[in-house]
N, C-alpha and C positions, 0 to 999 in steps of 0.2 A: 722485761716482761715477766710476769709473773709464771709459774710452774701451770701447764693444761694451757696455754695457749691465752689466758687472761689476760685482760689488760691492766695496765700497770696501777699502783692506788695513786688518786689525784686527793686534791684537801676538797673536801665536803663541806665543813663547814667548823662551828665554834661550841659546846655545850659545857654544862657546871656540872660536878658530880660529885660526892663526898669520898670516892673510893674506887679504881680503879674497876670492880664487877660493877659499878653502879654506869661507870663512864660506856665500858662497852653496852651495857644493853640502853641508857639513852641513846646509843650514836644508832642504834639496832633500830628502836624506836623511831627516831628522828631522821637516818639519813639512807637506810634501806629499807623504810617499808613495804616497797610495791616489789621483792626481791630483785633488785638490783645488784646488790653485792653479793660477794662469793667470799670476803672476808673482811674486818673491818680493823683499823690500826688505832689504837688512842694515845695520845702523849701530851704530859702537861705541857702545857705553856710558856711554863718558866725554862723548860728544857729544849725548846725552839730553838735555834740560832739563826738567824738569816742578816743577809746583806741589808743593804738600805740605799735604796734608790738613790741618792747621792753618791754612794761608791761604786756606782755602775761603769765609768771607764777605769778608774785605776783597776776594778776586780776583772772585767770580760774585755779590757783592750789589747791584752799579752797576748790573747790568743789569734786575736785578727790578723796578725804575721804568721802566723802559722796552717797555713793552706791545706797541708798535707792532712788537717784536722776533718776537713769539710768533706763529707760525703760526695762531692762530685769530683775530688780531686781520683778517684780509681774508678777502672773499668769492671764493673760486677760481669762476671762469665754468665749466658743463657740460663747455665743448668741451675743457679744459684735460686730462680725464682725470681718471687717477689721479695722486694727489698727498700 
């Protein structure tokens, strides 16, 4: 979670820009204009790395042995809150 209690950045969306001031203020333009955002992240595309749907067991099946991962495996104390 971001710093002030924000919530975390999720992907908006896709935009073209000649230059990284040109990219923030299109995404400014384009994806906060009703002030939704509190802060806005740009990164090329070439610079992405992500999985590929195809490799979805060999990458997230290691973990499904591993119980102690999952959030219901502990007992959260009252005073803790919400959680």
């Amino acid at each position: 979670m971001s710093p002030g209690g924000a919530a975390p950045h999720e992907h908006a969306g896709s935009l073209h820009a000649v230059d990284a001031e040109q990219a923030l203020q299109n995404a400014r333009d384009v994806y906060a204009r009703r002030n939704e955002g509190v802060s806005i992240w740009v990164v090329r595309s070439s610079d992405v790395v992500a999985s590929a749907p195809s490799e979805k067991g060999p990458l997230f099946d290691p973990a499904n042995d591993k119980v102690y991962r999952h959030p219901t495996f502990f007992d959260v104390p009252d005073e803790v809150g919400h959680m």
